[in-house]
C-alpha positions in Angstrom: -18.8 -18.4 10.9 -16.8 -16.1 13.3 -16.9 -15.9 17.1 -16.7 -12.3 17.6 -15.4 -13.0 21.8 -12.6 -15.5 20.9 -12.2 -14.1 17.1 -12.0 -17.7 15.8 -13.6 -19.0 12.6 -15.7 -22.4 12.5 -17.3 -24.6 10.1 -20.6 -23.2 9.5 -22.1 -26.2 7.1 -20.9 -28.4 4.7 -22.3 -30.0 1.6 -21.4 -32.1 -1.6 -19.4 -30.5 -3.6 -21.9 -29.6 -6.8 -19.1 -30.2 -9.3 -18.3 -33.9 -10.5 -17.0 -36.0 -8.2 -13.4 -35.6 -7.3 -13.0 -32.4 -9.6 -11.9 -29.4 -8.5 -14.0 -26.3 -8.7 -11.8 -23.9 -11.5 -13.4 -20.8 -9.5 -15.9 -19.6 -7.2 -18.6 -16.8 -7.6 -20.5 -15.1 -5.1 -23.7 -13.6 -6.8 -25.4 -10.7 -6.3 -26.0 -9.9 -2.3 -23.5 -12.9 -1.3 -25.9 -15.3 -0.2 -25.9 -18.0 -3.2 -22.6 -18.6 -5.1 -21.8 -20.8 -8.6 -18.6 -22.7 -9.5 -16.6 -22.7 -12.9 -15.4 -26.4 -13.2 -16.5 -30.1 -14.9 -20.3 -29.9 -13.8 -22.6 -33.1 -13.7 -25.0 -33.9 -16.8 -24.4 -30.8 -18.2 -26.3 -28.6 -15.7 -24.4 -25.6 -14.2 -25.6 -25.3 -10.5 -26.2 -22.5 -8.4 -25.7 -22.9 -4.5 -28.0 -20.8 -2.1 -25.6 -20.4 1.6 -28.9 -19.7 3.7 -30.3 -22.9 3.0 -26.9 -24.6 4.0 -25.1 -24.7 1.0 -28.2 -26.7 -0.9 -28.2 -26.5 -5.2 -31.1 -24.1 -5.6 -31.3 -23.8 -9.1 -29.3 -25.5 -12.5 -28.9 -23.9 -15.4 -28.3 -26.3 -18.8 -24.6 -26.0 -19.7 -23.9 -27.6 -23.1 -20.1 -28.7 -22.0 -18.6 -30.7 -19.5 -16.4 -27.9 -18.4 -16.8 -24.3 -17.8 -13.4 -21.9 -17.8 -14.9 -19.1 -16.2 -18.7 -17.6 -15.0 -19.4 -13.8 -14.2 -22.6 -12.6 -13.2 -23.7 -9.3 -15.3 -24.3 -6.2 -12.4 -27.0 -5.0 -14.0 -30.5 -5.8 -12.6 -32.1 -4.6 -9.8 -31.0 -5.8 -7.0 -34.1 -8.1 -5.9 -34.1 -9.5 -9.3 -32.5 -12.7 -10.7 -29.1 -11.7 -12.8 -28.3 -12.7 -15.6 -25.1 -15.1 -15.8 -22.4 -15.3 -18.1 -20.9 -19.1 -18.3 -17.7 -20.1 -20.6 -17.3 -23.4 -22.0 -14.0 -24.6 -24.2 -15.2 -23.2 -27.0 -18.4 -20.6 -26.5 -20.1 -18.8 -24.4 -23.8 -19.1 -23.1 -25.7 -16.0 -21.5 -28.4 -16.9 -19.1 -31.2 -14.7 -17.7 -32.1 -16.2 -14.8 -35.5 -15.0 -15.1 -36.5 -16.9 -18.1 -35.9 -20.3 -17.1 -32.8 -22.5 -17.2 -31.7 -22.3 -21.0 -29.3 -20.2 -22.4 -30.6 -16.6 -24.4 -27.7 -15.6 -25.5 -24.4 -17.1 -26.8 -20.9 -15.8 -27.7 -19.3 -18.4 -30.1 -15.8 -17.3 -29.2 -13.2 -19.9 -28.9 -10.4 -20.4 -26.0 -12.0 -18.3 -23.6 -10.1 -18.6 -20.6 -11.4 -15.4 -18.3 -14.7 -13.5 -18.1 -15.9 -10.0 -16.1 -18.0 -7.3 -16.7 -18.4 -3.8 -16.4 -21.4 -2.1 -14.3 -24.3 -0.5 -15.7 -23.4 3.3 -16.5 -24.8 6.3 -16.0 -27.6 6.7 -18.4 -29.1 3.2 -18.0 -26.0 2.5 -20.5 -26.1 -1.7 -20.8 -22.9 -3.6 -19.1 -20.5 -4.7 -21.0 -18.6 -8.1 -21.1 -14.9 -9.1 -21.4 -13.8 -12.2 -22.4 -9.8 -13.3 -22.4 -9.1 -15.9 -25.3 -6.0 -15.9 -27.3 -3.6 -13.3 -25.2 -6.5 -10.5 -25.9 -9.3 -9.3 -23.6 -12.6 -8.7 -26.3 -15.0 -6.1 -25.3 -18.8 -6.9 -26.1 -22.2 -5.4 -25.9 -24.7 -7.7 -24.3 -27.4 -6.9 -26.0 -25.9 -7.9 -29.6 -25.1 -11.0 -28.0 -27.1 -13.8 -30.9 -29.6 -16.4 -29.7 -27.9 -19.7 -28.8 -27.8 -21.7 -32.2 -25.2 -23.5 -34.2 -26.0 -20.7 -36.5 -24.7 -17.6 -33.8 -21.4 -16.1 -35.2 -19.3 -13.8 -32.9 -20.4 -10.2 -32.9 -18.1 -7.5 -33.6 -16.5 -6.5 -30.4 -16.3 -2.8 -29.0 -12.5 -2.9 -28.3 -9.7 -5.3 -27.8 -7.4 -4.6 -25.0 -3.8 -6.5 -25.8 -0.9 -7.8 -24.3 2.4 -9.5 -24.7 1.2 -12.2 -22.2 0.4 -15.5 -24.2 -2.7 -15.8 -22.0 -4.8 -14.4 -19.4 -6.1 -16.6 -16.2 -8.6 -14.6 -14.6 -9.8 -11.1 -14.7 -11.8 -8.0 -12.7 -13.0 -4.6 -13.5 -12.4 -2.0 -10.8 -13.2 1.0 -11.9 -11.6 2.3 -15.1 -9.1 -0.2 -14.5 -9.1 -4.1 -16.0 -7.1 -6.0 -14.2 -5.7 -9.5 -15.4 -3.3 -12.8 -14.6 -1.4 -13.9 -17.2 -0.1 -17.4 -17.7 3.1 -16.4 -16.7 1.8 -15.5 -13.0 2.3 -11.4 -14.1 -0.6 -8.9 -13.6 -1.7 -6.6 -16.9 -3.5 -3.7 -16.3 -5.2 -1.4 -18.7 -6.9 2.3 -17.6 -9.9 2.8 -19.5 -10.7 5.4 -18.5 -14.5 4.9 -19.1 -13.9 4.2 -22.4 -13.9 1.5 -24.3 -15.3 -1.0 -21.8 -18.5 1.6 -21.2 -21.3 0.9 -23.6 -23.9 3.4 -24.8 
């Protein structure tokens, strides 16, 4: 919290960390509205929490994460903004989609392996679905949502919109802003593509 006389920052609250005990959290997420957040990391008993800050940092809500370990989560900007969004969630070697609205079990998965960075694109003009990115294997795959299969050992990995490439053996993390998708490599560089729109917009 800040004083705004003395323009000093204090400890506002403090809680358990919601990850396993003495891991450390692989990223932070604000959700939509900034007032609950969820971790990427090792999670306990398989259950992905999310962390509401006007109730002092307590675990609101757990989603059921099918891995230890989660790479990466990215919320998809597309609901209204009172709604619950729908969440994204990486694990070594798929994906789960959650809508938040449906209860605590995956919808959706993306059976892509080695994903190491996740983001999305907002909704476009249109009511045009978002679209999401996921980093594995020194490329950045562009998906539709909505052809995202139902989570079962049967799901195979859609065909992806585009593929944005690099000579970087790996990407760390990644953010859309704009027409522009923005990554970290391995090798602590920056790629950057222009879009343009196109092919990260889905119709």
């Amino acid at each position: 919290s800040l004083d705004r006389d003395s323009g000093r920052f204090s400890e506002a609250c403090r809680t358990k960390n919601p990850l396993r005990v003495s891991s450390n959290p692989a990223g932070i997420k604000w959700l939509r509205g900034g007032l609950s957040l969820v971790a990427a990391g090792e999670y306990e008993e398989h259950q992905l929490p999310i962390v509401d800050l006007p109730s002092g940092l307590k675990t609101i809500e757990k989603l059921h994460f099918n891995a230890g370990h989660s790479s990466d989560v990215v919320e998809l900007a597309d609901d209204e903004p009172a709604a619950p969004s729908r969440i994204v969630a990486a694990g070594p070697n798929r994906a789960w989609l959650y809508d938040r609205r449906a209860g605590p079990e995956p919808c959706g998965r993306l059976a892509l392996q080695g994903i190491t960075a996740l983001a999305s694109t907002p909704s476009g003009a249109g009511g045009s679905a978002p679209a999401l990115l996921a980093a594995a294997g020194g490329k950045i795959h562009v998906y539709d949502v909505r052809k995202l299969p139902e989570d079962t050992k049967q799901a195979k990995v859609p065909t992806s919109l585009a593929s944005l490439t690099s000579t970087t053996a790996g990407f760390k993390g990644m953010r859309v802003l704009g027409n522009l998708v923005v990554a970290s490599d391995q090798g602590h560089g920056l790629s950057a593509w222009d879009v343009g729109g196109a092919p990260v917009a889905v119709s």
